[in-house]
ROFI-277208 format. One line per 8 residues: number of its first residue (from 0); for each residue x, y, z of N, C-alpha, C, O. Coordinates in pm, 1 decimal. Each point is the difference from the previous one (the first is absolute). Layout:
// residues N
NUM	X,Y,Z,X,Y,Z,X,Y,Z,X,Y,Z ~ ...
END
This chain:
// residues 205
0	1764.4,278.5,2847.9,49.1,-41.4,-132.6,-105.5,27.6,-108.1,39.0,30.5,-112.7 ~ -188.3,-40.5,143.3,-57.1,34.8,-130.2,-30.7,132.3,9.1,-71.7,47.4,-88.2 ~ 115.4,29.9,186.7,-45.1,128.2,-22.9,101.7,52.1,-50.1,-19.6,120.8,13.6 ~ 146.0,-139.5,-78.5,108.9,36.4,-54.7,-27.3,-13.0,-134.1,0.1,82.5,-91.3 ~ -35.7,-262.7,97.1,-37.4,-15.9,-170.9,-103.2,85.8,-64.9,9.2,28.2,-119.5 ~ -141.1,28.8,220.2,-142.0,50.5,-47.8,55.5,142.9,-87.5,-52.2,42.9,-102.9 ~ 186.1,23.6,182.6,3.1,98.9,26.9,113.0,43.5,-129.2,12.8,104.4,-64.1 ~ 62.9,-240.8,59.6,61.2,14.1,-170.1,-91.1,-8.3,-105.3,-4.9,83.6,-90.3
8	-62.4,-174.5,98.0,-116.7,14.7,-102.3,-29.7,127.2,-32.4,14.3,68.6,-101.2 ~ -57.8,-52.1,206.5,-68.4,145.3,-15.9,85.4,126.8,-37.7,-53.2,105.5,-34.6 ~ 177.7,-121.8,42.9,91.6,93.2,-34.6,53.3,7.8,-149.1,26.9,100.1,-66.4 ~ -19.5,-234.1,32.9,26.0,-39.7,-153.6,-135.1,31.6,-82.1,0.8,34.6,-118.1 ~ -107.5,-49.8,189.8,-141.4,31.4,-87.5,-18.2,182.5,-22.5,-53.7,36.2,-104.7 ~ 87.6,42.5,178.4,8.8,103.0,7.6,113.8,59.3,-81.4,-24.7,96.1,-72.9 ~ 170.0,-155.1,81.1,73.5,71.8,-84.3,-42.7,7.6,-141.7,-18.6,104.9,-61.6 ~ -1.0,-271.7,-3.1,-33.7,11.1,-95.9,-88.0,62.8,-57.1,8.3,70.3,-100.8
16	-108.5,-98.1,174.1,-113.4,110.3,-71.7,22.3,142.4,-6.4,-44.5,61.5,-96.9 ~ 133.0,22.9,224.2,44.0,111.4,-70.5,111.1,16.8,-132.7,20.7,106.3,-58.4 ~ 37.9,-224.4,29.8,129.0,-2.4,-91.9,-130.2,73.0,-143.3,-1.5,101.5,-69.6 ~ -85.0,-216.8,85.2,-83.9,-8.6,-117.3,-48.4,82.3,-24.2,-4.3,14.3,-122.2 ~ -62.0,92.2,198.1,-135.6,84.6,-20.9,160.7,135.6,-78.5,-5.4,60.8,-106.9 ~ 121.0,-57.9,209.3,56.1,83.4,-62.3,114.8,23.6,-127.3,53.5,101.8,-43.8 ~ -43.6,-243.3,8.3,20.4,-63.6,-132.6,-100.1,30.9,-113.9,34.6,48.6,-107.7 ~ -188.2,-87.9,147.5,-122.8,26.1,-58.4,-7.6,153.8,-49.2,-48.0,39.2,-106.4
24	100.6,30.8,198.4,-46.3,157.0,3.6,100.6,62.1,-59.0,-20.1,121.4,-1.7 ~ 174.0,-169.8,-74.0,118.8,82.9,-20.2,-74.8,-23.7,-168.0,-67.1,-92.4,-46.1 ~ 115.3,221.0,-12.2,-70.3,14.9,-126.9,130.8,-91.3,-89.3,109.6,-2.4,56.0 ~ -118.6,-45.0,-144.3,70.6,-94.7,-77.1,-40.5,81.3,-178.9,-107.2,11.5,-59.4 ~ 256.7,32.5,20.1,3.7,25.2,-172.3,-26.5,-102.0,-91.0,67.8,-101.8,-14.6 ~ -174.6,134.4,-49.5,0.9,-143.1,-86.2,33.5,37.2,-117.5,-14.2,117.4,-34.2 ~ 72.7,-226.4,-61.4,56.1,2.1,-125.9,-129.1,20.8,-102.8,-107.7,-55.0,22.7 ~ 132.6,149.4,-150.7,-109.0,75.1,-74.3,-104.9,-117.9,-87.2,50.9,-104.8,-39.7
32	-176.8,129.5,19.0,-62.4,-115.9,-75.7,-13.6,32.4,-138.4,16.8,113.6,-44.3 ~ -41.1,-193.4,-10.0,-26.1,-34.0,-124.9,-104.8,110.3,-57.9,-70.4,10.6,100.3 ~ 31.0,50.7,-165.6,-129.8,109.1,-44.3,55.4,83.1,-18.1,121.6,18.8,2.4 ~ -238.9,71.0,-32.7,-31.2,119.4,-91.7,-28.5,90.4,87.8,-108.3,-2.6,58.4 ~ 205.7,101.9,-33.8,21.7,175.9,88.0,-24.7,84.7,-75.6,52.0,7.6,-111.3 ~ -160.0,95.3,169.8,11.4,130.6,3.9,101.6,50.9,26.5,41.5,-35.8,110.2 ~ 51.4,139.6,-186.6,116.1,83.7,-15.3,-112.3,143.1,91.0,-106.9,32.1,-51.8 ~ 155.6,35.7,185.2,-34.4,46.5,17.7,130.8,118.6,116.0,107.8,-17.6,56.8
40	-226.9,155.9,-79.8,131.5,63.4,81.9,135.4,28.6,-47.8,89.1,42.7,73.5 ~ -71.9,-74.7,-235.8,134.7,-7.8,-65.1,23.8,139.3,-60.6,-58.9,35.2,-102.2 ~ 156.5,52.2,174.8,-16.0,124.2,-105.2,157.4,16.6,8.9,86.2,-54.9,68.6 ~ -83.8,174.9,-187.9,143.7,16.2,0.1,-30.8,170.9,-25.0,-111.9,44.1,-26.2 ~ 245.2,46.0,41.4,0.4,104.8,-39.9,127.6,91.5,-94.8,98.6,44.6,58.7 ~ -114.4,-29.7,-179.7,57.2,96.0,-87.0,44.7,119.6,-49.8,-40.1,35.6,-110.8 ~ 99.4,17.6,159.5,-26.1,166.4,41.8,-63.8,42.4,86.4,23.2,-35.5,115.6 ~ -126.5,127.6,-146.2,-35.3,22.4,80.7,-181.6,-47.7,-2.6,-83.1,60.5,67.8
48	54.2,-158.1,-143.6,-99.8,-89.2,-33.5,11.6,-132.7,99.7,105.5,-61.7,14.4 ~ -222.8,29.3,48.4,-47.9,-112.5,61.8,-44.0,-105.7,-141.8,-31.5,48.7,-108.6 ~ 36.9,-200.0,135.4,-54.0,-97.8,-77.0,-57.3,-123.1,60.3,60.1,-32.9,102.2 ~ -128.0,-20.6,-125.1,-57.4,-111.2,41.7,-13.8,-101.2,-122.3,-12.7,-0.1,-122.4 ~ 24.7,-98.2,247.4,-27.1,-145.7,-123.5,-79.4,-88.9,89.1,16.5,-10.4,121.5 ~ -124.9,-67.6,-211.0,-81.2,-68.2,55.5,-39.6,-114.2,-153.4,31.2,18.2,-117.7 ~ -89.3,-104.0,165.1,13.7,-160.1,-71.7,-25.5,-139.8,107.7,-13.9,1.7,122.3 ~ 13.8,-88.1,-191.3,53.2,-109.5,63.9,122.6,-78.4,-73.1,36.2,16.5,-116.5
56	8.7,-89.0,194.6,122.1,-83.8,-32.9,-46.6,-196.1,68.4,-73.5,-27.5,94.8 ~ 130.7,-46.1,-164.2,-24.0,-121.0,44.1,126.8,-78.7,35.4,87.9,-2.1,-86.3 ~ -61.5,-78.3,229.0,91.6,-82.2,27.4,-41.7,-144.2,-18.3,-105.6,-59.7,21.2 ~ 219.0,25.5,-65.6,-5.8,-179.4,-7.1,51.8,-30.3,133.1,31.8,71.0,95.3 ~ -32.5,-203.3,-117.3,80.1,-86.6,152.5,109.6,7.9,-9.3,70.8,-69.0,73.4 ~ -33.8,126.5,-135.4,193.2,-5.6,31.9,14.3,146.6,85.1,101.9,46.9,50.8 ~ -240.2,9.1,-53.0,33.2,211.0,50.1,69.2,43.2,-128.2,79.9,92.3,15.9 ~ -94.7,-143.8,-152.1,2.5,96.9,-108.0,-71.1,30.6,-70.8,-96.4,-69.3,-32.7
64	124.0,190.8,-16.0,-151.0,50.0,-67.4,-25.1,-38.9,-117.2,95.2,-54.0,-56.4 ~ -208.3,63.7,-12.1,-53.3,-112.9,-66.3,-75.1,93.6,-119.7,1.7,-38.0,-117.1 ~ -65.9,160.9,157.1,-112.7,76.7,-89.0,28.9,114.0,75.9,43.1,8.0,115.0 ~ -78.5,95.4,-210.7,-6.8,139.7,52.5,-97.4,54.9,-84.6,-30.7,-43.8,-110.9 ~ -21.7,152.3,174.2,-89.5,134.4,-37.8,36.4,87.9,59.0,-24.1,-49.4,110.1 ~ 70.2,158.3,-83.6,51.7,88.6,40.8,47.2,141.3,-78.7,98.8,23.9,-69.4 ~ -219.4,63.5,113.3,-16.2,122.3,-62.7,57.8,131.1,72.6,-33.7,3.1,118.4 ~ 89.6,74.7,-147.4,60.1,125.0,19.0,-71.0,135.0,-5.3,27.6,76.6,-92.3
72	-123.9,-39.7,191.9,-121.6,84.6,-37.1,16.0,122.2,-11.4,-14.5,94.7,77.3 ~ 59.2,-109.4,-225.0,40.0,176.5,-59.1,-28.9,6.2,-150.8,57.9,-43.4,-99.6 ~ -188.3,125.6,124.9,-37.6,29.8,-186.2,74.6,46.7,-79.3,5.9,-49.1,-112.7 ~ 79.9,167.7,152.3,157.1,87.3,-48.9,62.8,-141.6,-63.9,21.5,-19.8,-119.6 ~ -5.4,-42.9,193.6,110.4,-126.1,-57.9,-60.7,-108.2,-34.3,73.1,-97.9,14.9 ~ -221.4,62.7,-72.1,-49.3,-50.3,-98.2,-64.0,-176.9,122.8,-32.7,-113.0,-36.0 ~ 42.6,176.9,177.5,-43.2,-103.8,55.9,66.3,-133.6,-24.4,-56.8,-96.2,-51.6 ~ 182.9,98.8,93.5,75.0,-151.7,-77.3,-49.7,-96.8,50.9,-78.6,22.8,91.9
80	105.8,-175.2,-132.9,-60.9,-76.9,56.7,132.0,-116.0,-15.5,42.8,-56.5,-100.7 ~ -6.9,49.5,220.9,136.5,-118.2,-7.3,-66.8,-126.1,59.6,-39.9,-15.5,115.4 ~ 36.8,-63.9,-210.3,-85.1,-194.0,-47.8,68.2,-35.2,-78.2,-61.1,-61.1,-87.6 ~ 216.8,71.3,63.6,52.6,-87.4,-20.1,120.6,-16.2,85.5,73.6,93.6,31.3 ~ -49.7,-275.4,21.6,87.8,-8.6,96.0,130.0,-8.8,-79.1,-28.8,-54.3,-106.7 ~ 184.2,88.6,111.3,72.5,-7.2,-96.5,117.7,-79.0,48.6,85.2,-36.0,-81.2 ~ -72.9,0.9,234.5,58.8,-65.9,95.5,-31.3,-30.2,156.4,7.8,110.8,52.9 ~ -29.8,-177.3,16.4,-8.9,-23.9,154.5,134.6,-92.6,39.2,61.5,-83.7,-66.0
88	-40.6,139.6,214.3,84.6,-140.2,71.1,-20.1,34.5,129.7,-94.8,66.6,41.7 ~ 211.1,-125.7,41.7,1.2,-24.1,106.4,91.6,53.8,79.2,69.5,86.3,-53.5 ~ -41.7,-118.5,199.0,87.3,62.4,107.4,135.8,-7.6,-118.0,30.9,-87.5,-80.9 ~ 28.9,217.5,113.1,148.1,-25.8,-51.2,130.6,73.1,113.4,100.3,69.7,-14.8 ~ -176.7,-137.4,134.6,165.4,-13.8,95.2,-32.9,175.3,89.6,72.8,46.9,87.5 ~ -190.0,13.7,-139.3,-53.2,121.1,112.8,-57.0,-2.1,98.7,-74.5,-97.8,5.9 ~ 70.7,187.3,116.9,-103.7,-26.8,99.3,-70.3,130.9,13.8,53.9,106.8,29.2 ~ -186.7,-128.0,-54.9,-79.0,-135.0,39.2,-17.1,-63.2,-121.4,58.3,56.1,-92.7
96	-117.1,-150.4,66.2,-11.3,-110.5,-56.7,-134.3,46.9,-120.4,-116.6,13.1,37.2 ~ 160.7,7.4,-181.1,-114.6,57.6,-104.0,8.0,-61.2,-101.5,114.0,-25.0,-39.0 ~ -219.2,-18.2,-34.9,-40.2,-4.2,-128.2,-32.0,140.4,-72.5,-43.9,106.2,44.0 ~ 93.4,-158.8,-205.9,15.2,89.9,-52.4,-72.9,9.4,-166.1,40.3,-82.3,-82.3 ~ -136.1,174.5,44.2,-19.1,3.4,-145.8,-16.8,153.1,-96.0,-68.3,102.3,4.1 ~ 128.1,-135.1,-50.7,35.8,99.9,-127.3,-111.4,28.9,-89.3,-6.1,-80.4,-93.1 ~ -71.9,158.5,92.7,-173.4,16.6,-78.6,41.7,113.5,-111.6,59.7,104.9,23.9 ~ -112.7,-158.8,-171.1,6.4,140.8,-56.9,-148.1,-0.3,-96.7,-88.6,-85.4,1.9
104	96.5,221.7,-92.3,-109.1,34.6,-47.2,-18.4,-81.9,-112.9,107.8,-34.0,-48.8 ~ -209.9,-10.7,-11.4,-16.7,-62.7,-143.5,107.5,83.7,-49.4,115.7,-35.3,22.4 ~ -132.2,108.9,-67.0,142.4,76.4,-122.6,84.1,54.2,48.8,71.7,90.1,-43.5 ~ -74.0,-163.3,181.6,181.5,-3.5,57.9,36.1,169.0,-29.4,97.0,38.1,-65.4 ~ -195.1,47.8,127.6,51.3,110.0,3.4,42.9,79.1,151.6,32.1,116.3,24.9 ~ -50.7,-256.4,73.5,18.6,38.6,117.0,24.1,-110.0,83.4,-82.3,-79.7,-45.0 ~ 151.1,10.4,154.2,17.9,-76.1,122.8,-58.6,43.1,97.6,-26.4,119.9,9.2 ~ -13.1,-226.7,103.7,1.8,4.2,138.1,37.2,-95.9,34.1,-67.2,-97.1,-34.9
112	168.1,76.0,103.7,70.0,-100.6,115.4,-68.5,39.7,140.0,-6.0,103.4,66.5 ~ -48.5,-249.6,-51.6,-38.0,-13.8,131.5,80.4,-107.8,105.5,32.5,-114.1,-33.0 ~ -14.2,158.4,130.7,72.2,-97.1,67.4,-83.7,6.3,150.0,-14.6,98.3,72.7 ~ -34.8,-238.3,-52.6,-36.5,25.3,148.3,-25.3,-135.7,77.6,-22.6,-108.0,-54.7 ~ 30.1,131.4,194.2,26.3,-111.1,77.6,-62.8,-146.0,7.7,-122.9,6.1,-3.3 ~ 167.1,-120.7,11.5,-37.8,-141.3,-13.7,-66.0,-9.8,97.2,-71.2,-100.2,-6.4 ~ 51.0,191.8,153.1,-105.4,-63.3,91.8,-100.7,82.1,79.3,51.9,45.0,102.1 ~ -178.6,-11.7,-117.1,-154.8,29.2,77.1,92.6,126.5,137.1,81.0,-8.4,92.4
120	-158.0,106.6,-159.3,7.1,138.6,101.8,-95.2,-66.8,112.4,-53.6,-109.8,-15.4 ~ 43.0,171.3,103.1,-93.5,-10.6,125.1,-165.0,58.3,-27.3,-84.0,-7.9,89.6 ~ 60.0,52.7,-193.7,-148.6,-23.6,-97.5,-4.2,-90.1,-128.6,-76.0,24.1,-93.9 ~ 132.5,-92.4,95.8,32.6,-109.5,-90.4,39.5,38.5,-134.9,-28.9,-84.5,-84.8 ~ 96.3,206.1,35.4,41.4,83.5,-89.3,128.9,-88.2,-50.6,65.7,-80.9,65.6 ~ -53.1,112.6,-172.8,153.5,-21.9,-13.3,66.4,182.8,-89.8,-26.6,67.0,-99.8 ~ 116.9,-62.5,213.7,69.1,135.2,-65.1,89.4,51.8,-61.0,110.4,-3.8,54.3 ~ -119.8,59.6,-164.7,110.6,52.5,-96.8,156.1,46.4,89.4,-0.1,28.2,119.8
128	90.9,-28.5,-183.3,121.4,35.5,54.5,-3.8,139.6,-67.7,-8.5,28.1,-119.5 ~ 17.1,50.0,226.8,69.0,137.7,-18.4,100.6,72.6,86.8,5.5,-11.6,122.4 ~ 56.6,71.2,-180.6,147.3,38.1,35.7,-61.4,78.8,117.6,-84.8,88.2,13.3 ~ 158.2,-153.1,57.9,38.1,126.6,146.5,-115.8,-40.6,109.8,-44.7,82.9,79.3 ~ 13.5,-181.2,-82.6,-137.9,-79.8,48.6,11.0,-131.6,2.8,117.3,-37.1,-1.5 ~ -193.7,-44.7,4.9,25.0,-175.9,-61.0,79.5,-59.6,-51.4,4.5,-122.7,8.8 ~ 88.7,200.6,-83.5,117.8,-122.0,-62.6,113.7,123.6,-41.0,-41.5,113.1,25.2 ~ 154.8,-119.3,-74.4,96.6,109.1,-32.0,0.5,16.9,-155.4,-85.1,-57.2,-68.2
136	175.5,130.9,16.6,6.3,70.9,-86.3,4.6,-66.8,-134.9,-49.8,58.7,-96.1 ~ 96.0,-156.7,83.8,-22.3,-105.6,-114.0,-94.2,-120.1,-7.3,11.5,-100.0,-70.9 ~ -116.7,133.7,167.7,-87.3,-89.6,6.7,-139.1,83.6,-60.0,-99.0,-50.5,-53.0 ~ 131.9,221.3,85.1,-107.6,50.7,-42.1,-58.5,-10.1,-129.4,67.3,-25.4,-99.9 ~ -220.4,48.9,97.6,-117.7,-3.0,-70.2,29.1,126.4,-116.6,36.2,110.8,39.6 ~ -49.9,-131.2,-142.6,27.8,147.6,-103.3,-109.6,0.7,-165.4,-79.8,-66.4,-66.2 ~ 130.7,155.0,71.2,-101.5,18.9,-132.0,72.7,101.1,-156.8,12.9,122.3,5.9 ~ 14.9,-181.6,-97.2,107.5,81.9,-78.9,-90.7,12.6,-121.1,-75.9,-91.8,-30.7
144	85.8,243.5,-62.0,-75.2,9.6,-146.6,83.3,42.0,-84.7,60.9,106.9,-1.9 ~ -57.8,-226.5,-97.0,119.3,59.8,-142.0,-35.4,101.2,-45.9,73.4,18.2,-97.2 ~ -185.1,113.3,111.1,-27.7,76.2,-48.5,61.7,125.4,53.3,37.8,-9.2,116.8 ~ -14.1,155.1,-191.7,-68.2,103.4,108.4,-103.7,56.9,53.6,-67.5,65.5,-79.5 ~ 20.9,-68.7,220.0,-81.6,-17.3,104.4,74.9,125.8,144.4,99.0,72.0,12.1 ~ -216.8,-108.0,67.5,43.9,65.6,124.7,110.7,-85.8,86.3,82.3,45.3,79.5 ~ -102.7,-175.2,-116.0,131.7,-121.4,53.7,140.0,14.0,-37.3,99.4,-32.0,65.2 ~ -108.1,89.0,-189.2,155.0,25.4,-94.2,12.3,-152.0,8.3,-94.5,-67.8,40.4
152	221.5,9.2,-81.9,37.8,-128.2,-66.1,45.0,-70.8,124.1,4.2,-122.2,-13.9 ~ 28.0,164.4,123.3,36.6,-129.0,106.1,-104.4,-44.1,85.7,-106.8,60.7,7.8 ~ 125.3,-134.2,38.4,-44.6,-90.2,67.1,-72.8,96.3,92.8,35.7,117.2,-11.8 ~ -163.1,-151.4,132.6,-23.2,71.7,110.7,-79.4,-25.8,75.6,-114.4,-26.7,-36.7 ~ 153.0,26.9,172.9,-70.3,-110.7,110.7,-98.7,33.0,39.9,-20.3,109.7,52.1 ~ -87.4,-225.4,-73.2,-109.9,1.0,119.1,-17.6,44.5,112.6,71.1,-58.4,81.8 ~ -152.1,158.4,-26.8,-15.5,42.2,121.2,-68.8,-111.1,106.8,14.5,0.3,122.3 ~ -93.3,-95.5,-202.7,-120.9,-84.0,117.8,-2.5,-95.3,-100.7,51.6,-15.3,-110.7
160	-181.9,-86.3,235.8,-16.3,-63.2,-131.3,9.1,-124.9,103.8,72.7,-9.7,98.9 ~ -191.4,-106.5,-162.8,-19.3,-109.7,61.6,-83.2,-83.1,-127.8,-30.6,44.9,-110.5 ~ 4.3,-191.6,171.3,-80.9,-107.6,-80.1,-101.6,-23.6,117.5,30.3,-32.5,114.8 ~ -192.9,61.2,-178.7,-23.8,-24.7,82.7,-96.5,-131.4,-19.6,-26.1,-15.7,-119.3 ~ -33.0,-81.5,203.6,-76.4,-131.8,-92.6,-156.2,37.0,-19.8,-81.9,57.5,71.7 ~ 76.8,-114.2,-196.9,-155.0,44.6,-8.1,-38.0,-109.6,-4.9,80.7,-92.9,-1.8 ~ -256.6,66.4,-2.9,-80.0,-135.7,34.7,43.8,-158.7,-122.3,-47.7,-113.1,8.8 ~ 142.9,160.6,-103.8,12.6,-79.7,-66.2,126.7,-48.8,35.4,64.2,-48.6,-93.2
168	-4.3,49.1,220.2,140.7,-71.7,31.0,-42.0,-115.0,0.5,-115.7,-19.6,37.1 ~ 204.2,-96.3,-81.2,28.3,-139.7,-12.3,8.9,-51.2,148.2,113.2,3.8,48.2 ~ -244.0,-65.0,55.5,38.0,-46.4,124.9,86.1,-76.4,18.3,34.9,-76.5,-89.9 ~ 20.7,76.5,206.8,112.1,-108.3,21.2,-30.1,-98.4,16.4,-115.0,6.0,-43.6 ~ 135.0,-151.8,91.4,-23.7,-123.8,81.2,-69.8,12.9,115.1,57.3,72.0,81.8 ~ -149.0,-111.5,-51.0,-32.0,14.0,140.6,64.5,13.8,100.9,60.7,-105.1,21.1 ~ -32.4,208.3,83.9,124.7,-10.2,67.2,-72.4,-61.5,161.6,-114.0,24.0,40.0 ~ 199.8,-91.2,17.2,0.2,-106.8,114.1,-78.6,130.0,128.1,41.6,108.5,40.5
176	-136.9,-168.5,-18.2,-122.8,49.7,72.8,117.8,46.5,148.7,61.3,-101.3,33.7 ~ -29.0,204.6,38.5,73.3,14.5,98.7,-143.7,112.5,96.3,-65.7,96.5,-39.2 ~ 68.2,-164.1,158.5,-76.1,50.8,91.5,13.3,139.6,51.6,101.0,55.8,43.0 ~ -227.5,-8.5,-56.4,16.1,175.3,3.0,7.4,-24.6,192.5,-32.9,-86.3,81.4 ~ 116.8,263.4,-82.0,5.5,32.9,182.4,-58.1,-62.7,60.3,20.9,-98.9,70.3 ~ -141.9,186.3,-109.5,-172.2,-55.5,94.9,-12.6,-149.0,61.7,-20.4,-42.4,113.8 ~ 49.5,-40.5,-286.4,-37.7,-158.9,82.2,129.7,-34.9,49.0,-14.8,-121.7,11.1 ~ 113.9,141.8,20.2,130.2,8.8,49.7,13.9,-5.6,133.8,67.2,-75.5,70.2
184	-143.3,170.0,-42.2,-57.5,70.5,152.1,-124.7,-64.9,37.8,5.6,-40.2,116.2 ~ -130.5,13.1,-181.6,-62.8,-92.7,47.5,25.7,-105.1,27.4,-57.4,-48.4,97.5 ~ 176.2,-49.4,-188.4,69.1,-136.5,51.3,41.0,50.4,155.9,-38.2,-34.5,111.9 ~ 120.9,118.8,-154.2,68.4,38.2,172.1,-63.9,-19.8,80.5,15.4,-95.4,76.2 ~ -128.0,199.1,-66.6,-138.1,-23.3,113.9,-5.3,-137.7,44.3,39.4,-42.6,108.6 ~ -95.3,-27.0,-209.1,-25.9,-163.4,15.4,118.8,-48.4,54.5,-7.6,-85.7,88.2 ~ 122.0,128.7,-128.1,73.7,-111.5,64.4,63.2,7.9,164.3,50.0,-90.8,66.4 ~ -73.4,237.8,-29.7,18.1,61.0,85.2,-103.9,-68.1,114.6,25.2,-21.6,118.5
192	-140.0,-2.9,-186.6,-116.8,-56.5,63.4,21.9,-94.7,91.9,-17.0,-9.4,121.6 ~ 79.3,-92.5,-249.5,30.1,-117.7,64.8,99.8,-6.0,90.4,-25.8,-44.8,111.7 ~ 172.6,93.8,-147.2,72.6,17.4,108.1,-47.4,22.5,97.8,11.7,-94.8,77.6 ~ -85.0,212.6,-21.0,-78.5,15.8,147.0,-62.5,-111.5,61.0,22.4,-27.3,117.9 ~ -90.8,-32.4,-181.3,-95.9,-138.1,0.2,178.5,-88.9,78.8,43.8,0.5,115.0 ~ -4.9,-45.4,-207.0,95.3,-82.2,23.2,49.6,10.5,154.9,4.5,-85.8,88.2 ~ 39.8,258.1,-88.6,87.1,28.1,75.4,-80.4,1.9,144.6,64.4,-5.0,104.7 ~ -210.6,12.7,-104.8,-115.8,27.5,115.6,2.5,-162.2,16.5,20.8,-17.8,120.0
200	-32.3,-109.2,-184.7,17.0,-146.6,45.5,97.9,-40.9,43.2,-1.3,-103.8,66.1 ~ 107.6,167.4,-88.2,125.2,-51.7,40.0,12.0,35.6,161.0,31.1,-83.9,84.6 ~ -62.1,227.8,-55.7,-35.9,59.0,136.5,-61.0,-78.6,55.6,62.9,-48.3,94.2 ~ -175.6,3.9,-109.4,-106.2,-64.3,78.5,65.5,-161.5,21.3,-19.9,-62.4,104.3 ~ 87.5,15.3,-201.5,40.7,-135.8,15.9,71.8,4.0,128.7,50.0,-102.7,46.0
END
């Protein structure tokens, strides 16, 4: 009879600890923080012209954007600089799930709509929606100039393009201390220990 009980013990001590270590180890999406991103990797193309845009942008706690800088690196087109926000919102019933803001130039001679996801890439990025990739066709990222340009007057999508955090992100709350593999597996050891112990007195009794 107690070598039945030693032997549940020991079976329940073992499952769990594998439940844990591989609970511990499944990567988990987390929802985006609060701060100030590097716009990086964002280009679009116009003919037969490549463009890039680089800046930062700032999220509040709601995951809307809050401030922009965001420059368009082309001397031809006077280097625009879209810092002013003119609208943001939220999921509207698409999948996947995006926030959204509308950036244009001081003299509103140009837009960029950015739209991109509410939760942490697997480098802790948060990434723009672009068509045919990350999100579908009305979720995509674009860039439009009331002028004539190499863009002509419509709208035109982002090729790339991510947020990435720089050292001035807003930390979160301290998050609840959860035990890495290692000491996971060293508990194990130990407890494994004892079981033997247990299970070597029970023999001898």
């Amino acid at each position: 009879m107690m070598h039945r009980k030693l032997f549940s013990i020991f079976s329940m001590l073992v499952f769990g600890l594998f439940h844990g270590v591989m609970a511990h180890a499944t990567p988990i999406t987390a929802p985006i923080a609060a701060g100030t991103y590097n716009l990086t990797d964002a280009s679009i193309r116009a003919g037969e012209t490549a463009y890039s845009f680089t800046g930062t942008v700032t999220i509040g706690s709601n995951g809307l954007m809050t401030a922009a800088d965001v420059i368009l690196n082309d001397a031809n087109l006077g280097s625009p600089v879209f810092d002013v926000i003119s609208h943001t919102g939220g999921p509207a019933g698409y999948a996947p799930v995006a926030d959204y803001a509308y950036l244009k130039t001081t003299g509103n001679t140009g837009q960029l709509y950015l739209s991109y996801l509410t939760t942490l890439d697997a480098s802790g990025n948060i990434e723009l929606c672009i068509s045919g990739s990350s999100c579908n066709g009305y979720q995509a990222s674009t860039a439009q100039f009331y002028s004539n340009s190499g863009f002509g007057y419509d709208p035109v999508r982002l090729r790339g393009g991510s947020f990435d955090p720089t050292p001035v992100v807003v930390p979160d709350p301290a998050p609840t201390v959860t035990p890495e593999p290692a000491s996971l597996l060293l508990l194990a050891t130990g407890m494994l220990g004892l079981a033997g112990l247990f299970w070597k007195r029970a023999m001898q009794a």
